[in-house]
N, CA and C atoms as an extended XYZ file, in Angstrom:
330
Properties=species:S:1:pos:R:3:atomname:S:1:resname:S:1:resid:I:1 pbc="F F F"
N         0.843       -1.156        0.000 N   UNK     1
C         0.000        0.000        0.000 CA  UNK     1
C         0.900        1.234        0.000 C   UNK     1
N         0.238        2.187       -0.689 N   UNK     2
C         1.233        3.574       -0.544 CA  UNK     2
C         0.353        4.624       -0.760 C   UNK     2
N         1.285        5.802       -0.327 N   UNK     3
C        -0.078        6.698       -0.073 CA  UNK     3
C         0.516        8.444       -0.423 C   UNK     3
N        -0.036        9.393        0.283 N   UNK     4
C         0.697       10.541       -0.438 CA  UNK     4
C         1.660       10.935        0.352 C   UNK     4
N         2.322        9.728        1.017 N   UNK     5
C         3.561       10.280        1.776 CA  UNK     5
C         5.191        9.488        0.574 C   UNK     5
N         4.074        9.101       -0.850 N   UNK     6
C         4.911        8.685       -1.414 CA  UNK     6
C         4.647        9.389       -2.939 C   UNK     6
N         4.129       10.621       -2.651 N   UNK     7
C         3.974       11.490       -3.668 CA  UNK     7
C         2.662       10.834       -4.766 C   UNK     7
N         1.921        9.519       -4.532 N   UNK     8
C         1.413        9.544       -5.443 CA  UNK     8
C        -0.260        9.310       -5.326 C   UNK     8
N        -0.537       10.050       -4.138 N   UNK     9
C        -2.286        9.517       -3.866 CA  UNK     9
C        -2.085       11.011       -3.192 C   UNK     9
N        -3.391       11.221       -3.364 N   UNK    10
C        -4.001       12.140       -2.383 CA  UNK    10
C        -3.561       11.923       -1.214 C   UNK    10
N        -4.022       12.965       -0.451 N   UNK    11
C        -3.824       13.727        1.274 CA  UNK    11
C        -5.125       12.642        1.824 C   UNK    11
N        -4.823       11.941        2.463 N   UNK    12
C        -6.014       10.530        3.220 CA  UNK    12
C        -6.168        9.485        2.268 C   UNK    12
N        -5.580        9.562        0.493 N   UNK    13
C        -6.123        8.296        0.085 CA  UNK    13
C        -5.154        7.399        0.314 C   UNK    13
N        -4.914        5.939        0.109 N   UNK    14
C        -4.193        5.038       -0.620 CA  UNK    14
C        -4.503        4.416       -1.628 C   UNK    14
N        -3.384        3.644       -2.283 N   UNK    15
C        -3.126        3.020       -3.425 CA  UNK    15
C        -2.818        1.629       -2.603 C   UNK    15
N        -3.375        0.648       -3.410 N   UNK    16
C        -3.245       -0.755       -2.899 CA  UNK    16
C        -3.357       -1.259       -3.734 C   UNK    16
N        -2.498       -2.689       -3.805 N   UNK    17
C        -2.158       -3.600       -4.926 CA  UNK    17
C        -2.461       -5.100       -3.894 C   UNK    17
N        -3.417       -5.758       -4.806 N   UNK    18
C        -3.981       -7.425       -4.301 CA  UNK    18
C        -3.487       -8.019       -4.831 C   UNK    18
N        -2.669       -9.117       -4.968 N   UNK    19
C        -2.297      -10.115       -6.009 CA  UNK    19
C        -2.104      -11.180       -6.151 C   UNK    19
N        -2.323      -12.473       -7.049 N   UNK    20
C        -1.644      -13.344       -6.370 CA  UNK    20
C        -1.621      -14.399       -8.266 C   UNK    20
N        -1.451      -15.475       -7.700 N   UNK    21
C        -1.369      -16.180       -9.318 CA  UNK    21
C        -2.799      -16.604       -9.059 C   UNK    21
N        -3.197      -16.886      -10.299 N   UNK    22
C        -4.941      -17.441      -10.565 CA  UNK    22
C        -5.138      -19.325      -10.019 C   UNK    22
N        -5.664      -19.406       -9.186 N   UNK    23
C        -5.824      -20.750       -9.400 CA  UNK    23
C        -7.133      -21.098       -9.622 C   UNK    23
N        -8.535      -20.803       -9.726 N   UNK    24
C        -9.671      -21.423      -10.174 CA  UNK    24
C       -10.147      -20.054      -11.591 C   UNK    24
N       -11.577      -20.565      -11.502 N   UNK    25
C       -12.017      -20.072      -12.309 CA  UNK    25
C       -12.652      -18.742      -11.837 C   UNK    25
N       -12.395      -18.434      -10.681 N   UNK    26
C       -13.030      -17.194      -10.148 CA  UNK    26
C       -12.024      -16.097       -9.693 C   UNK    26
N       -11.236      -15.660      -10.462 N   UNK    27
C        -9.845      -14.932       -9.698 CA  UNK    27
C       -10.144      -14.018       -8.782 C   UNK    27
N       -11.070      -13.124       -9.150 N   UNK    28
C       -11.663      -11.735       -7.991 CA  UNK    28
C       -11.915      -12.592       -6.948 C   UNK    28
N       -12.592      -14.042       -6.779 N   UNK    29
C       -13.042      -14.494       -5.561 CA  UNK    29
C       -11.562      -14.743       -4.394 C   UNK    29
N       -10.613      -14.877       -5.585 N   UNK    30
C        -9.167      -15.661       -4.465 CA  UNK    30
C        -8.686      -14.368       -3.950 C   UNK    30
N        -8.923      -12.872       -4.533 N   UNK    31
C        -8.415      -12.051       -3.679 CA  UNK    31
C        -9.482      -11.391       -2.950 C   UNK    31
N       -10.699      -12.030       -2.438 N   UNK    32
C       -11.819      -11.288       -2.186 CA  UNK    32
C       -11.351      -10.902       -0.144 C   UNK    32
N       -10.259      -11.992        0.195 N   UNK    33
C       -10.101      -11.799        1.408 CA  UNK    33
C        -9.152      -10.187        1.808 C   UNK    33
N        -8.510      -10.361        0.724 N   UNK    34
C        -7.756       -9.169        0.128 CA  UNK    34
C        -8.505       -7.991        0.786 C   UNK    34
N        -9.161       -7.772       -0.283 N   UNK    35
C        -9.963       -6.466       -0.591 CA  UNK    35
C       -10.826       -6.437        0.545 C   UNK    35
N       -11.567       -7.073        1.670 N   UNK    36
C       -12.314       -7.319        2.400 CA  UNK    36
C       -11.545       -5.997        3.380 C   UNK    36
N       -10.229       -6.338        3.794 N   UNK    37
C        -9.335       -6.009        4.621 CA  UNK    37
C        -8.943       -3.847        4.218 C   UNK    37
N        -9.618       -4.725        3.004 N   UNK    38
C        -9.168       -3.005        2.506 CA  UNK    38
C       -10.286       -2.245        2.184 C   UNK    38
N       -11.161       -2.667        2.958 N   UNK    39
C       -12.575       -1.477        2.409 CA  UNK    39
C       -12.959       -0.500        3.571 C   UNK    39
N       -13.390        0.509        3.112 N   UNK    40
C       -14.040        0.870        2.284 CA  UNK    40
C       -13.233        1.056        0.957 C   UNK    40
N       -13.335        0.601       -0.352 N   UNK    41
C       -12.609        0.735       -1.445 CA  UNK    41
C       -13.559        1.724       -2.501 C   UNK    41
N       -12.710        2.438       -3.150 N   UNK    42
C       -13.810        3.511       -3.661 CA  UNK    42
C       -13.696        3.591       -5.536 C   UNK    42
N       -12.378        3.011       -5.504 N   UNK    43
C       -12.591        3.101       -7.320 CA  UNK    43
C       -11.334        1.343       -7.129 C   UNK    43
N       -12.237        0.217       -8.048 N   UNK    44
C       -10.792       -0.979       -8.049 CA  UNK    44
C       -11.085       -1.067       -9.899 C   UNK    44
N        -9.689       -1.976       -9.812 N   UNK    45
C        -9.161       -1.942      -11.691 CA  UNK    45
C        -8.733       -3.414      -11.168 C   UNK    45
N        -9.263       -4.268      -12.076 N   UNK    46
C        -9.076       -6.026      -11.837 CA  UNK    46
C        -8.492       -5.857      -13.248 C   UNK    46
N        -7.093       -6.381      -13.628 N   UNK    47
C        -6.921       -7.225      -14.746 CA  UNK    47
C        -6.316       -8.666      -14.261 C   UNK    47
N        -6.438       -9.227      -15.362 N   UNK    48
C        -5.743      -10.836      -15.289 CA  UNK    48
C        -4.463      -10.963      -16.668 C   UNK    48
N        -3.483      -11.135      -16.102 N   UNK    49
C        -2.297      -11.565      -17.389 CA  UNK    49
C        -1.873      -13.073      -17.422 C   UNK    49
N        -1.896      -13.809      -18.545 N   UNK    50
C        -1.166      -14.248      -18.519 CA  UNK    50
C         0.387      -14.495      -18.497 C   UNK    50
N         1.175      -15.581      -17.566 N   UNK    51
C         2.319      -15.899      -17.259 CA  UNK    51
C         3.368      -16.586      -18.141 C   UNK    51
N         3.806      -16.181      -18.941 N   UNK    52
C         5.032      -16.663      -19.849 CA  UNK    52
C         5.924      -16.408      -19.961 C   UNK    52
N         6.649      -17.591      -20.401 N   UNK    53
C         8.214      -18.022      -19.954 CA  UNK    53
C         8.794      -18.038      -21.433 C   UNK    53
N        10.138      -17.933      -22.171 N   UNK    54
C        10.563      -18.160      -23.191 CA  UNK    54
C        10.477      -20.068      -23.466 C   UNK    54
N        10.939      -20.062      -24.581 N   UNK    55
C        10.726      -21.819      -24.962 CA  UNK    55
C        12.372      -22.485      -25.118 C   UNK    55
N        13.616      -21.578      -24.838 N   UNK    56
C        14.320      -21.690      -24.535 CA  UNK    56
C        15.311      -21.329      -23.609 C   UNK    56
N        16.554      -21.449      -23.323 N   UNK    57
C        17.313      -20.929      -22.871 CA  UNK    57
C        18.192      -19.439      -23.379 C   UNK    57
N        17.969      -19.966      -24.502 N   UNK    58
C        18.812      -18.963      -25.261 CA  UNK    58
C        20.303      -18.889      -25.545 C   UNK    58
N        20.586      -19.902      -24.871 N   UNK    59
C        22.126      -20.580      -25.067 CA  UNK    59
C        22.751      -20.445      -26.626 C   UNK    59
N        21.623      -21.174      -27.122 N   UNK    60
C        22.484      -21.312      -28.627 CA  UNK    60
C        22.208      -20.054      -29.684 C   UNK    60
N        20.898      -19.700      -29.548 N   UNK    61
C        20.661      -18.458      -30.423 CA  UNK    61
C        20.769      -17.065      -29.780 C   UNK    61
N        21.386      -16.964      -28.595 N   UNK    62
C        21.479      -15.617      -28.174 CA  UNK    62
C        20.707      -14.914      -27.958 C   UNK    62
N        19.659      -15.172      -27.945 N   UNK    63
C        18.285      -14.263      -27.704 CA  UNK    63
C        17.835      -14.377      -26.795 C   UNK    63
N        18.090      -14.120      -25.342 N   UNK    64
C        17.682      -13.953      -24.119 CA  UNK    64
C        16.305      -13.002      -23.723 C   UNK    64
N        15.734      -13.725      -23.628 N   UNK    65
C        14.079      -13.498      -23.154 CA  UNK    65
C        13.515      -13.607      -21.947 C   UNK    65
N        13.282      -12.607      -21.208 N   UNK    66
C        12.642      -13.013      -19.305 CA  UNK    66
C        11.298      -13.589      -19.673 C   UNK    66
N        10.963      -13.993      -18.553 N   UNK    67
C         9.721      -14.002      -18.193 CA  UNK    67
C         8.532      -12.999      -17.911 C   UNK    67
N         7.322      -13.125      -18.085 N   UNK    68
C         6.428      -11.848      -17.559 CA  UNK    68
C         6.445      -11.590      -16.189 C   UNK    68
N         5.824      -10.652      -15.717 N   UNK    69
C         6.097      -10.157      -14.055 CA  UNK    69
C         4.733      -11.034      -13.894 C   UNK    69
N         4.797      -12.004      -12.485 N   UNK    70
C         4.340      -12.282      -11.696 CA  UNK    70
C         3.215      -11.575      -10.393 C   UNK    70
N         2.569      -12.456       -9.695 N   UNK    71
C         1.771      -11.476       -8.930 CA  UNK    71
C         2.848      -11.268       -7.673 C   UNK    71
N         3.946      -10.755       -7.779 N   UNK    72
C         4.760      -10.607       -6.570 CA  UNK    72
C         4.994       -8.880       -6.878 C   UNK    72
N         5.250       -7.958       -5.832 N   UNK    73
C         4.598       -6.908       -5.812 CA  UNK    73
C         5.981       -6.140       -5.990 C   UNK    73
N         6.886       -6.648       -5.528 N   UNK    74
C         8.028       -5.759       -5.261 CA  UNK    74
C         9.514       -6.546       -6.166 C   UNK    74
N         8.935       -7.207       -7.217 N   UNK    75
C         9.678       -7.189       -8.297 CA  UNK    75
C        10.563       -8.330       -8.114 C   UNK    75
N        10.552       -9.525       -7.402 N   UNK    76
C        11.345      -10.290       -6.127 CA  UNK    76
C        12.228      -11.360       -7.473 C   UNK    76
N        10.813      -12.140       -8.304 N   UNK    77
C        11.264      -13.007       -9.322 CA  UNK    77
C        11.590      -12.048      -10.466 C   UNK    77
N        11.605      -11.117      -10.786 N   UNK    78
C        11.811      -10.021      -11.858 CA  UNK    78
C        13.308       -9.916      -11.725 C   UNK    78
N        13.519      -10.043      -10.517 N   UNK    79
C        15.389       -9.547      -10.201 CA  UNK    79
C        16.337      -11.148      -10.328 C   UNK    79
N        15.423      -12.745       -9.951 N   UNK    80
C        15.948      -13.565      -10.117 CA  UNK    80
C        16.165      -13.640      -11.452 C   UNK    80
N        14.999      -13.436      -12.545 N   UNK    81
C        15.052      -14.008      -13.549 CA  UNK    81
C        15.878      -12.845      -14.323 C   UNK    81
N        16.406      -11.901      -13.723 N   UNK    82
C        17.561      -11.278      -14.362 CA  UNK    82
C        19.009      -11.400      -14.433 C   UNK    82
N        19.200      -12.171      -12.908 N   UNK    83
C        20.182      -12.860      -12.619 CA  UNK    83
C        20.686      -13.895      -13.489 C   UNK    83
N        19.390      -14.690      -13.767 N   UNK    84
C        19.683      -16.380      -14.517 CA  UNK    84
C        19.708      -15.851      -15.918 C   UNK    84
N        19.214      -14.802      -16.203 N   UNK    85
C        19.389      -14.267      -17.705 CA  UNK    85
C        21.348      -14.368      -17.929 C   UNK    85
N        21.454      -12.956      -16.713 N   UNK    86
C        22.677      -13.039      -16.615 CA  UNK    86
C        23.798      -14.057      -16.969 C   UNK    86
N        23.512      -15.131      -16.004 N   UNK    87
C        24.150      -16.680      -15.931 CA  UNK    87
C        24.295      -16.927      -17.536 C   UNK    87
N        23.181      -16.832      -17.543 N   UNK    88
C        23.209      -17.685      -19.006 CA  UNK    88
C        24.072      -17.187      -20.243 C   UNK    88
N        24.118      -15.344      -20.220 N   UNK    89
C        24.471      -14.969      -21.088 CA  UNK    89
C        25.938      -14.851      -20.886 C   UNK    89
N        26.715      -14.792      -19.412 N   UNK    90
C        27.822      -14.585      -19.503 CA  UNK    90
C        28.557      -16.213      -18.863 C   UNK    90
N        28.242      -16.797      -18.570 N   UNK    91
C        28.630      -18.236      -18.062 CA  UNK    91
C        28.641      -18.054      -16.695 C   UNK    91
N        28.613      -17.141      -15.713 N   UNK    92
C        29.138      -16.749      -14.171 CA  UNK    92
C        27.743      -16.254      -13.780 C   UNK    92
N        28.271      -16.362      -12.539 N   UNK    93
C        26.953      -14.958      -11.889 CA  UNK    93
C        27.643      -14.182      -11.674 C   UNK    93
N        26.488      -13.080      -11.701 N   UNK    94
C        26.698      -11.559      -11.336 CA  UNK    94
C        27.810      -11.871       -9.972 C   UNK    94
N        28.904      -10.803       -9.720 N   UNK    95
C        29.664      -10.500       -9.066 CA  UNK    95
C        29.382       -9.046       -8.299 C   UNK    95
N        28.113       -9.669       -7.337 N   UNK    96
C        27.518       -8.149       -6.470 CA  UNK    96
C        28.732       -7.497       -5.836 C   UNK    96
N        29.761       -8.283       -5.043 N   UNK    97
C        30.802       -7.591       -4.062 CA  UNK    97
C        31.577       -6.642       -5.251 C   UNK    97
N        32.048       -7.374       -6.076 N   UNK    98
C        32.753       -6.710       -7.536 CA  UNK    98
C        32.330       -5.171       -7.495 C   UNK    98
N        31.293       -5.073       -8.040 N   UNK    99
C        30.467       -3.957       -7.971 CA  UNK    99
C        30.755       -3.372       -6.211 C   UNK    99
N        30.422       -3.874       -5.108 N   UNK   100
C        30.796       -3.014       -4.412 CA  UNK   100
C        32.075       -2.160       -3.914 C   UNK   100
N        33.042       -3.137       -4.472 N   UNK   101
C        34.492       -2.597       -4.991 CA  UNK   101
C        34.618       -1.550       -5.695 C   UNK   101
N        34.133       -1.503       -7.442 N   UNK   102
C        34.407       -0.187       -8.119 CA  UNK   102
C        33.512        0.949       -7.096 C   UNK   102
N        32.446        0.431       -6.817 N   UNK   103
C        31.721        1.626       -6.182 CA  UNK   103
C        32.906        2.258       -5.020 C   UNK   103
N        33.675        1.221       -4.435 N   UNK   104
C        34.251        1.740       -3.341 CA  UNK   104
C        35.622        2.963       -4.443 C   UNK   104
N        35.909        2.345       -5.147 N   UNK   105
C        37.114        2.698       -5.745 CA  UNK   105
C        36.708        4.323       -6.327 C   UNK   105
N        35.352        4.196       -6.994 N   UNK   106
C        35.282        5.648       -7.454 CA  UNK   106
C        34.508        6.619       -6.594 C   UNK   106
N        34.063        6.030       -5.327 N   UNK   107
C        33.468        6.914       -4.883 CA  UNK   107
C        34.031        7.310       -3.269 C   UNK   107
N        34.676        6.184       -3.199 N   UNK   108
C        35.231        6.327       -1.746 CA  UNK   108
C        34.667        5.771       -0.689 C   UNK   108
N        33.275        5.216       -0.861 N   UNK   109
C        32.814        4.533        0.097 CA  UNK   109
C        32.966        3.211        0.667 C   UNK   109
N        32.248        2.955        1.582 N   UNK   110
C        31.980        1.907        1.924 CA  UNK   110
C        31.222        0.355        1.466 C   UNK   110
């Protein structure tokens, strides 16, 4: 939830995000516990996406393709499946400390 202490709702409103993956045929019903928690609700926007994955790796043709975003809110599998992109395209994983090195080197920090 976020609100206008994050510049983007009105003075008393919030913004709230329900989500989750679809499992029956009634999706509004699986987040109905959701929204229950969050009412009075005064304007809602339901879409449904489908979830797709590439049909390869991309190993041999170079064409590295993510996946679609998920019902996870804060981007969690968006950052894995950038990682394994990574993997794939350079043979290694990402080298986070690496990076905290040049950062140290050009900036002086910590």
């Amino acid at each position: 939830m976020i609100s206008s202490a994050h510049n983007v709702a009105a003075q008393g409103k919030y913004i709230a995000i329900a989500s989750t993956t679809v499992e029956t045929k009634e999706p509004e019903k699986e987040i109905r516990p959701a929204l229950e928690l969050l009412e009075p609700i005064e304007q809602k926007f339901v879409s449904i996406s489908d979830l797709l994955v590439p049909k390869d790796l991309g190993t041999e043709s170079q064409i590295f393709i993510s996946r679609t975003y998920d019902a996870t809110t804060h981007f969690e599998t968006t950052c894995d499946d950038i990682k394994d992109i990574y993997k794939r395209m350079m043979g290694s994983e990402f080298d986070f400390e690496e990076m905290k090195r040049k950062k140290n080197d050009i900036y002086g920090e910590d």
